[in-house]
DOLUM-284606 format. One record per residue: x, y, z of N, C-alpha, C in turn. Coordinates in nm, 4 decimals. Each point is the difference from the previous one (the first is absolute). Last residue first. Layout:
N
<n.u: X, n.v: Y, n.w: Z, ca.u: X, ca.v: Y, ca.w: Z, c.u: X, c.v: Y, c.w: Z>
...
This chain:
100
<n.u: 1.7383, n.v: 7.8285, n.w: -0.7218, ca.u: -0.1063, ca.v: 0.1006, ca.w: 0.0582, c.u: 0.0493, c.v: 0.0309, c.w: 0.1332>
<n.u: 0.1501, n.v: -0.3277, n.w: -0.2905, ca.u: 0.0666, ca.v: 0.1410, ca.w: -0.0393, c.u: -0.0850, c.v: 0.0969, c.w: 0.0680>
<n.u: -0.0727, n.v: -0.4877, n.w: 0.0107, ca.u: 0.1285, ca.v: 0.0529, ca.w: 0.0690, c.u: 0.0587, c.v: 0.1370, c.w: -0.0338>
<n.u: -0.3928, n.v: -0.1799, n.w: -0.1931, ca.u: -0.0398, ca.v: 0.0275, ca.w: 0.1483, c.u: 0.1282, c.v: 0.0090, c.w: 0.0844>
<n.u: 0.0116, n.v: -0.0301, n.w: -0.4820, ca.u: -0.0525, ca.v: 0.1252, ca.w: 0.0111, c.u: -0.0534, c.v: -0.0317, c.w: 0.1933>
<n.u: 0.2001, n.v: -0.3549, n.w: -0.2311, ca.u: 0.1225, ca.v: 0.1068, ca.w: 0.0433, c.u: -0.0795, c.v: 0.1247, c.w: 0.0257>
<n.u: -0.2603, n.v: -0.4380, n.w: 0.1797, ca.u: 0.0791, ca.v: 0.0333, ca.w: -0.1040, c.u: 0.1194, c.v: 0.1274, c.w: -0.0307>
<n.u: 0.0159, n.v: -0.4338, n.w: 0.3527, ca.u: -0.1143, ca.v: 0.1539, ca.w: 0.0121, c.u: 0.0434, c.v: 0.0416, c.w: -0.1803>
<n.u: -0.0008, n.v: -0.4933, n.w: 0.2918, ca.u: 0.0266, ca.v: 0.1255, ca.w: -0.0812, c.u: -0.0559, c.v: 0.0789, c.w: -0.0552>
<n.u: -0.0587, n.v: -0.3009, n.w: 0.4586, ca.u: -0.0555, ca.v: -0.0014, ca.w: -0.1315, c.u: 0.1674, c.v: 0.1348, c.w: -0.0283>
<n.u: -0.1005, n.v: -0.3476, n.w: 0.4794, ca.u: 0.0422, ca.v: 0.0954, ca.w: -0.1188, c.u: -0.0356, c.v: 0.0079, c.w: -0.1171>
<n.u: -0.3394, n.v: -0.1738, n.w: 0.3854, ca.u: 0.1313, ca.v: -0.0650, ca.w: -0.0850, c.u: 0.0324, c.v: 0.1333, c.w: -0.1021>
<n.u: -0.2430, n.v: 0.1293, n.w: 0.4918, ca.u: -0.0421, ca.v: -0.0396, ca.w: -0.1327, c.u: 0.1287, c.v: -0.0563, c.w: -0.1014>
<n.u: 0.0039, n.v: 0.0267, n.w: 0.5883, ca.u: 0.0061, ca.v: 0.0364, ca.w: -0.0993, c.u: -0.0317, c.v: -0.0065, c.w: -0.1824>
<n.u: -0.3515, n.v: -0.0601, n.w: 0.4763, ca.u: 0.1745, ca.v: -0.0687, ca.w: -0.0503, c.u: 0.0176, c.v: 0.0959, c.w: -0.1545>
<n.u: -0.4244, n.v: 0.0699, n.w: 0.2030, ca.u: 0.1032, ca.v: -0.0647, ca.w: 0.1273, c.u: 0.1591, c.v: -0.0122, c.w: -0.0305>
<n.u: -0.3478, n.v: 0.1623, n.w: -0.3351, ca.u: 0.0457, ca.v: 0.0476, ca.w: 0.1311, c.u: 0.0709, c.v: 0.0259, c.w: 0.1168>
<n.u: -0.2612, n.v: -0.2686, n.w: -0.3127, ca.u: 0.0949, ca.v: 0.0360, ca.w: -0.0433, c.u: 0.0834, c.v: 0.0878, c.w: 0.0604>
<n.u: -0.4081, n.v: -0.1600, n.w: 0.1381, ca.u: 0.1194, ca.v: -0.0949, ca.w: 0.0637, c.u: 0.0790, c.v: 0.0536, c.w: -0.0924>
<n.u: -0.4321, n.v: 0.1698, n.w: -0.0773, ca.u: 0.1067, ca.v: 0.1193, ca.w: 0.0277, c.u: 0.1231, c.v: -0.1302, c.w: 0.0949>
<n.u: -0.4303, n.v: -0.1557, n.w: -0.2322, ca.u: 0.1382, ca.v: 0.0408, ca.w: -0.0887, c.u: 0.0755, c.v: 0.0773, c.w: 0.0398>
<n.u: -0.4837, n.v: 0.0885, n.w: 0.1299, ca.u: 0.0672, ca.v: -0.1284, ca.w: -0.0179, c.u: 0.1344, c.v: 0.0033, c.w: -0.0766>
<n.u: -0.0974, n.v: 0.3591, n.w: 0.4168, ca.u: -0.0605, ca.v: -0.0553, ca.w: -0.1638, c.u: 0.0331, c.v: -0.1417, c.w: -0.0395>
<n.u: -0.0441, n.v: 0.1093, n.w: 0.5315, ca.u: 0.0746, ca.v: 0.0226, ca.w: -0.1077, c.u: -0.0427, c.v: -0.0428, c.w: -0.1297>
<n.u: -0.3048, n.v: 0.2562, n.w: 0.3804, ca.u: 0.0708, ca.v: -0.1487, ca.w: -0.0493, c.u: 0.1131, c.v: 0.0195, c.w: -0.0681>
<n.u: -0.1120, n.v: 0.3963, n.w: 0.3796, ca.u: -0.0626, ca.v: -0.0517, ca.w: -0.1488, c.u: 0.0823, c.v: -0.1560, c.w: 0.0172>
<n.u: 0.0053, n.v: 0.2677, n.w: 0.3894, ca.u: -0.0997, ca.v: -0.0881, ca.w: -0.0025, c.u: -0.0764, c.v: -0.0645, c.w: -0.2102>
<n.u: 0.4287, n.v: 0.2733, n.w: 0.2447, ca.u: -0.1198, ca.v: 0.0936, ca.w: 0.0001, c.u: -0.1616, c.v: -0.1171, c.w: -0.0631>
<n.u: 0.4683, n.v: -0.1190, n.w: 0.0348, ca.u: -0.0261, ca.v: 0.0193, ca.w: 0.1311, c.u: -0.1626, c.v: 0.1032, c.w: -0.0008>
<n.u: 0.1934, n.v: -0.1738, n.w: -0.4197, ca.u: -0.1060, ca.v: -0.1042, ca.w: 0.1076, c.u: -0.0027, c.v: 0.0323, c.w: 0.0793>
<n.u: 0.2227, n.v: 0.3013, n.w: -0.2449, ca.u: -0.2068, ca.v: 0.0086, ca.w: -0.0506, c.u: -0.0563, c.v: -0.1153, c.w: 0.0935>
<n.u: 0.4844, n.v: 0.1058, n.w: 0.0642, ca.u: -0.0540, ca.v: 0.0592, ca.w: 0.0362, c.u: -0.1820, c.v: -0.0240, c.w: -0.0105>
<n.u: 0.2962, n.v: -0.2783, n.w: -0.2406, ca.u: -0.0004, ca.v: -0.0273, ca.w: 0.1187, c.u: -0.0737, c.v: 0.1364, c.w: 0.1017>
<n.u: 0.0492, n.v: 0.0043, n.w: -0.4569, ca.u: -0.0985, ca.v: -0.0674, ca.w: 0.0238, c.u: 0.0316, c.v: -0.0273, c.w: 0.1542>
<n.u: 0.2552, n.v: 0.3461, n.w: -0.1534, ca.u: -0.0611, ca.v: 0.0004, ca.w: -0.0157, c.u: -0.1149, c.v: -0.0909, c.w: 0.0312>
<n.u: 0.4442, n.v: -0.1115, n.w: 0.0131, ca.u: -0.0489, ca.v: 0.0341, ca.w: 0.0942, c.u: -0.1768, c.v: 0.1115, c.w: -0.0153>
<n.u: 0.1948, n.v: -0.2874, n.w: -0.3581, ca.u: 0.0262, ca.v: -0.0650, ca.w: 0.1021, c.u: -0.1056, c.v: 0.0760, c.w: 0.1527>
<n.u: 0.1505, n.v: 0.2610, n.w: -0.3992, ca.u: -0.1152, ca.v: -0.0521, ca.w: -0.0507, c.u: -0.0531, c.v: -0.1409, c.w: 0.1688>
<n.u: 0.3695, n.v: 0.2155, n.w: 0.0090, ca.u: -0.0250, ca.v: 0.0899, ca.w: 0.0139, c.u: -0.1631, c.v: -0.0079, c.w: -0.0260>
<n.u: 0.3503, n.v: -0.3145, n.w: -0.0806, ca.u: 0.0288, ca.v: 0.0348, ca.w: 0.0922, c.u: -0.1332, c.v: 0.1124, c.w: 0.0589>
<n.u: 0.0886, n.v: -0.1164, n.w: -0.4250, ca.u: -0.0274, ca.v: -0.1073, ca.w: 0.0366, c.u: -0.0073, c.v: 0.0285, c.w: 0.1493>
<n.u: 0.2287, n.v: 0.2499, n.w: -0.2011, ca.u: -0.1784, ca.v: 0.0726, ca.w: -0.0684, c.u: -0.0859, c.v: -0.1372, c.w: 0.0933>
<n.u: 0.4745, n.v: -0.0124, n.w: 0.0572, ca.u: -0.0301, ca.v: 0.1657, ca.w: 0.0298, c.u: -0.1582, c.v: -0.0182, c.w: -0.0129>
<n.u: 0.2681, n.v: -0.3291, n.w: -0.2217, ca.u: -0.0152, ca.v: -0.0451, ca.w: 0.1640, c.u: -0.0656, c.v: 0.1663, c.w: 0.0535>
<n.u: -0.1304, n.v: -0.0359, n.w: -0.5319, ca.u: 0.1074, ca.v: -0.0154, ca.w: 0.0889, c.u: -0.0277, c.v: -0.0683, c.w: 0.1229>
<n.u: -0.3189, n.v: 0.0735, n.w: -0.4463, ca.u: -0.0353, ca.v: -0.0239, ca.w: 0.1943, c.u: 0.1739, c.v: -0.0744, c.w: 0.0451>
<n.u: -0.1806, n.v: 0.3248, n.w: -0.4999, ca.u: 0.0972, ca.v: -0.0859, ca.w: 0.0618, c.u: -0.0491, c.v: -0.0310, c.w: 0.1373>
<n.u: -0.0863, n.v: 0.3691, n.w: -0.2577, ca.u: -0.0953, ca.v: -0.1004, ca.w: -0.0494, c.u: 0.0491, c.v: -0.1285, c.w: 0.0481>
<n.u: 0.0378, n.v: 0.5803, n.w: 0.1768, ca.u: 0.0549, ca.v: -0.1178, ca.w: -0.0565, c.u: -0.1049, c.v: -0.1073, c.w: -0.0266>
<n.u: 0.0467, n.v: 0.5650, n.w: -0.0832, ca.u: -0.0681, ca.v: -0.0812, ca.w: 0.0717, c.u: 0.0929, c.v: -0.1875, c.w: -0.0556>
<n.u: 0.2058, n.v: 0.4411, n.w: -0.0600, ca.u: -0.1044, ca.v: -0.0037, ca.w: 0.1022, c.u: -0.0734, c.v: -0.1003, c.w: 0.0195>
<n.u: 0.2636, n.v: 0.0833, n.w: -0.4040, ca.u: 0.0798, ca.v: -0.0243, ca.w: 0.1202, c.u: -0.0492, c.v: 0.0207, c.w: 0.1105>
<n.u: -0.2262, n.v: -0.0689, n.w: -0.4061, ca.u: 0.1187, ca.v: -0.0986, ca.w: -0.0117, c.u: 0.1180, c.v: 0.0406, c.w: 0.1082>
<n.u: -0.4764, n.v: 0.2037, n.w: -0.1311, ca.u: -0.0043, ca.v: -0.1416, ca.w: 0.0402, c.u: 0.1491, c.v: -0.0881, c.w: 0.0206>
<n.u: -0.0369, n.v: 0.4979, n.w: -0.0332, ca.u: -0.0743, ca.v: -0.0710, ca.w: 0.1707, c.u: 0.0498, c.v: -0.1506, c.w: -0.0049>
<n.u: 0.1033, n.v: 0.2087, n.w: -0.3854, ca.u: 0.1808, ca.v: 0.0119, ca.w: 0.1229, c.u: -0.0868, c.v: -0.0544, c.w: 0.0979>
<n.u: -0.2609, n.v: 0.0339, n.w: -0.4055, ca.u: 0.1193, ca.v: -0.1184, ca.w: 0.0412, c.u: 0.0947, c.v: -0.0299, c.w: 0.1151>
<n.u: -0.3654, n.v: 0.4041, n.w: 0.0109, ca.u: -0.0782, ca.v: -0.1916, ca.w: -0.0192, c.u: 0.1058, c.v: -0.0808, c.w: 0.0102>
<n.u: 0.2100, n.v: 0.4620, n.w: -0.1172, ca.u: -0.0704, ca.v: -0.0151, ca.w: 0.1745, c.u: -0.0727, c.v: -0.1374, c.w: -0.0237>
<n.u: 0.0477, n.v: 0.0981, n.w: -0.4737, ca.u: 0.1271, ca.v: -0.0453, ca.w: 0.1220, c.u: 0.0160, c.v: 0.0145, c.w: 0.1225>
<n.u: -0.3815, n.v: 0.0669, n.w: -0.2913, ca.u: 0.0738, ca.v: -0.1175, ca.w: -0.0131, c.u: 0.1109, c.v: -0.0812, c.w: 0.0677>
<n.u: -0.4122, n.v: 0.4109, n.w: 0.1811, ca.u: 0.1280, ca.v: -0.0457, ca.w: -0.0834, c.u: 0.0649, c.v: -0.1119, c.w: -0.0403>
<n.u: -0.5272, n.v: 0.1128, n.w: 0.1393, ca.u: 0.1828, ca.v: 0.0156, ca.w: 0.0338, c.u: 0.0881, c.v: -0.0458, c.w: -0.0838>
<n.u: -0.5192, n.v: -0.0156, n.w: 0.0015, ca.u: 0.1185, ca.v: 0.1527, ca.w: -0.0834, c.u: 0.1276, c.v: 0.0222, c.w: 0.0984>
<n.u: -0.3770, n.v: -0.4337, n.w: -0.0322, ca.u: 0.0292, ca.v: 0.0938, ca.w: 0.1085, c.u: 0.0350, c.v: 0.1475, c.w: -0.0183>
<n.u: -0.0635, n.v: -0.3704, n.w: -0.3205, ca.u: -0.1424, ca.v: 0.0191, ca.w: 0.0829, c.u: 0.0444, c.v: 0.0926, c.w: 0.1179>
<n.u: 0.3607, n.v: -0.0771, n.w: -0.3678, ca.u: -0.1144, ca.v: 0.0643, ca.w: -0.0399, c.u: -0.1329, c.v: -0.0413, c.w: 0.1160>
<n.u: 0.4070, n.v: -0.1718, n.w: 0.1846, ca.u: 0.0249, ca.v: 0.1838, ca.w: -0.0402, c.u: -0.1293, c.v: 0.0421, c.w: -0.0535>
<n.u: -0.0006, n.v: -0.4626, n.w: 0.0602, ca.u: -0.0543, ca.v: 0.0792, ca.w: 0.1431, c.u: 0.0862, c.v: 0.1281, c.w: -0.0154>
<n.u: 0.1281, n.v: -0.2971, n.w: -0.3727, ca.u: -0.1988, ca.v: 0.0678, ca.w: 0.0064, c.u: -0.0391, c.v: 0.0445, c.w: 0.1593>
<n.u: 0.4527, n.v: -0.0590, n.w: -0.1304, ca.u: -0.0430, ca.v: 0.0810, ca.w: -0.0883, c.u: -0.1539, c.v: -0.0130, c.w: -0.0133>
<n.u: 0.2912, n.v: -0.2324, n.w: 0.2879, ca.u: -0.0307, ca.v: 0.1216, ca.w: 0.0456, c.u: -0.0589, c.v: 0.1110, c.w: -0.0647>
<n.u: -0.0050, n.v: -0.5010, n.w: -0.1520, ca.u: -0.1094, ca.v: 0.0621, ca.w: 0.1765, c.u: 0.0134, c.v: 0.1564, c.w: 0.0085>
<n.u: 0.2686, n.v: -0.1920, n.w: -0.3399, ca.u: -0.1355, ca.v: 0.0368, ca.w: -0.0492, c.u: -0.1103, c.v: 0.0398, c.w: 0.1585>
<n.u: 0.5255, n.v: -0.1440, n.w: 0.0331, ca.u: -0.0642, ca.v: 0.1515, ca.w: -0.0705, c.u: -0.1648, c.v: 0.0299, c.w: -0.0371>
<n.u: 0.1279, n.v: -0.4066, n.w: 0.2375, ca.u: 0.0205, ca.v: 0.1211, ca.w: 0.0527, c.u: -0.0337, c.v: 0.1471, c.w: -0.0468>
<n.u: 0.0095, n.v: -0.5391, n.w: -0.0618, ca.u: -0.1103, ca.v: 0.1056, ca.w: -0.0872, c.u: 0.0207, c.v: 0.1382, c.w: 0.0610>
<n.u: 0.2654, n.v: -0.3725, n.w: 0.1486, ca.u: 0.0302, ca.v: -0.0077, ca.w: -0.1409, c.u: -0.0963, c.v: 0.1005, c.w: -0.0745>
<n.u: -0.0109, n.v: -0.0238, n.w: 0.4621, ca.u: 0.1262, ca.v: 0.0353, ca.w: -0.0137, c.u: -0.0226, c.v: 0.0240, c.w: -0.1735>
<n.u: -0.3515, n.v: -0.2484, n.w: 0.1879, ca.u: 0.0251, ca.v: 0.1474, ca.w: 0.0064, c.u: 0.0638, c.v: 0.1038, c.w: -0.0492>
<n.u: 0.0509, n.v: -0.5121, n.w: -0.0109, ca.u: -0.1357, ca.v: 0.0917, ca.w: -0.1164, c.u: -0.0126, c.v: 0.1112, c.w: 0.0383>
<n.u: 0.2700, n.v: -0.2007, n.w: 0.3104, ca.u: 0.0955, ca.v: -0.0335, ca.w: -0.1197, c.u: -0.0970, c.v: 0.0764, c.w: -0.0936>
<n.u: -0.2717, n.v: -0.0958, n.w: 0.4126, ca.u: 0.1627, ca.v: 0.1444, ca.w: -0.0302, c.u: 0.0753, c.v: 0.0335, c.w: -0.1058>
<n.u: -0.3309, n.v: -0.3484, n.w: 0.0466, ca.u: -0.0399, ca.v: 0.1182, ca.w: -0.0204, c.u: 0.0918, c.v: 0.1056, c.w: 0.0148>
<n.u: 0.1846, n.v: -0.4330, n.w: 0.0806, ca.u: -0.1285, ca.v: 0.0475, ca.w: -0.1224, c.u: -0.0235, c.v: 0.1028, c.w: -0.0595>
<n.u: 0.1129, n.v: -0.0639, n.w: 0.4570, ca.u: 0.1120, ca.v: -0.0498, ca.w: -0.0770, c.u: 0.0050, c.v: 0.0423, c.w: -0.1511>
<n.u: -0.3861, n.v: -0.1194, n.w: 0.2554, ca.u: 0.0671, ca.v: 0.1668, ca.w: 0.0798, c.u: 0.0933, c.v: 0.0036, c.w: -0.0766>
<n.u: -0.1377, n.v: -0.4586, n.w: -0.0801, ca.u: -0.0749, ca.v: 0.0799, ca.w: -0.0171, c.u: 0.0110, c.v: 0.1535, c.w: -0.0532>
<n.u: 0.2449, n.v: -0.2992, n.w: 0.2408, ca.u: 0.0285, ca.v: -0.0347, ca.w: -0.1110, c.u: -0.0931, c.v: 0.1021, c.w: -0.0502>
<n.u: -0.0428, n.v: -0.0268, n.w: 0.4370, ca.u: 0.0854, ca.v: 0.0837, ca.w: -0.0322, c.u: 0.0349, c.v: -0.0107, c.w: -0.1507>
<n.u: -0.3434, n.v: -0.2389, n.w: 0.1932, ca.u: -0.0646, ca.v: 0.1507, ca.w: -0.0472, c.u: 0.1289, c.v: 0.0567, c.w: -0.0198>
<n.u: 0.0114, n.v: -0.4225, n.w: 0.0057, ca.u: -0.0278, ca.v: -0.0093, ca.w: -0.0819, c.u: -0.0472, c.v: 0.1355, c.w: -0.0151>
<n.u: 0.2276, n.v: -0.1453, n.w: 0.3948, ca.u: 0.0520, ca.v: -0.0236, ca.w: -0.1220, c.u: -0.0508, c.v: 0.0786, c.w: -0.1216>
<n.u: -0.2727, n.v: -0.0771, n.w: 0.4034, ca.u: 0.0969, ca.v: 0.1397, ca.w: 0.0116, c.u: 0.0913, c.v: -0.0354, c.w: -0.1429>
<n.u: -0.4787, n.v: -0.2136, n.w: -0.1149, ca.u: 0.1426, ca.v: 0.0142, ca.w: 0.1100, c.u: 0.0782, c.v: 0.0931, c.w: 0.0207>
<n.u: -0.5002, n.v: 0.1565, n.w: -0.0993, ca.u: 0.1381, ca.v: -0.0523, ca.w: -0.1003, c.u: 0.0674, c.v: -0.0192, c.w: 0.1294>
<n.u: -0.5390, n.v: 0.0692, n.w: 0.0228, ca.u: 0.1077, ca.v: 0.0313, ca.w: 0.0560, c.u: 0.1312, c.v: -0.0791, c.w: -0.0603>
<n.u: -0.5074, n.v: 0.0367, n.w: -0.2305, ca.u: 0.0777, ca.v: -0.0613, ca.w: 0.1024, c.u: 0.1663, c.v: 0.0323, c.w: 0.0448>
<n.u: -0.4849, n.v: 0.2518, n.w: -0.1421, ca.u: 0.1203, ca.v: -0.0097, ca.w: -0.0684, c.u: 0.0676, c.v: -0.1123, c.w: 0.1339>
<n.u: -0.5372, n.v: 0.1078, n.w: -0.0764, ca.u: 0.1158, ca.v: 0.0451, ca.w: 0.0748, c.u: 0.1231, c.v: -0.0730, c.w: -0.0525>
């Protein structure tokens, strides 16, 4: 079993992986075009103005009340969800996640 990352160290992490996303974009959409048969450009416009990769006060918020509902409903909280609580330290975004 995988040991649970400081909240720090999973956003550095998340962080990470976004930036390697962002930076491999075209090739993601160009191989989930060839395994799917959508289009290249419906894939870019989904991935780059529909869905977000960012945890704003909004997502943070929303992600927030989410777990608070699951405890009234008798789940635990995950480990690592104190991120949660408080706002996450500003980062910079790159320019392809401010253009989306």
């Amino acid at each position: 079993m995988r040991e649970a990352l400081p909240a720090l160290d999973l956003v550095a992490t998340l962080t990470a992986s976004l930036a390697t996303g962002l930076a491999e974009l075209d090739a993601i959409v160009a191989e989930t075009a060839a395994e799917t048969g959508l289009a290249p450009a419906v894939l870019a416009d989904y991935y780059t103005r529909n869905l977000r990769f960012t945890m704003g006060p909004a997502e943070q918020a929303g992600l927030a009340e989410y777990l608070r509902r699951a405890a009234a409903r008798g789940s635990r909280r995950p480990p690592g969800s104190a991120i949660c609580r408080r706002p996450l330290r500003p980062r910079a975004e790159s320019a392809a996640a401010r253009a989306a």
